[in-house]
Residue, then its C-alpha position, 0 to 999 in steps of 0.5 A: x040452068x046456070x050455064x057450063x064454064x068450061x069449054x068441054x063442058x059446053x061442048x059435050x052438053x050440046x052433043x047430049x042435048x042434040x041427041x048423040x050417045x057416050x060412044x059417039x061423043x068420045x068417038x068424035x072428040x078421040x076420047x075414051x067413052x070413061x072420059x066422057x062419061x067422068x065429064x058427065x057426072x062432074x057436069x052432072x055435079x055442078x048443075x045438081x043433077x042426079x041422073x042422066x036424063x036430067x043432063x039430057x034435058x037441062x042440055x035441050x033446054x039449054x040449047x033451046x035458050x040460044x045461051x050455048x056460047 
């Protein structure tokens, strides 16, 4: 997995991979759940993922490589 550029992007990809939804994320980081979910798919854009539980598992595996920084 190539690994997120943006700060944002790693950001969210940690909260995904450790389990945490839209709602909570953007609760968390005081952004609107759109916000969130536009940061998703241009994430999604960049790795080639088409689907959400893709994101999801790429973000476990990331985490999992200890390449989150």
């Amino acid at each position: 997995m190539t690994v997120p550029e943006l700060r944002t992007d790693r950001l969210l990809l940690r909260r995904i991979g450790e389990g945490q939804v839209t709602r909570r994320i953007a609760d968390e980081l005081q952004l609107s759940t759109k916000t969130v979910e536009s940061h998703c798919a241009n994430i999604k854009n960049k790795l080639g993922l088409r689907s959400a539980t893709e994101l999801a598992h790429s973000a476990i595996l990331w985490i999992q490589s200890g390449r989150t920084r």
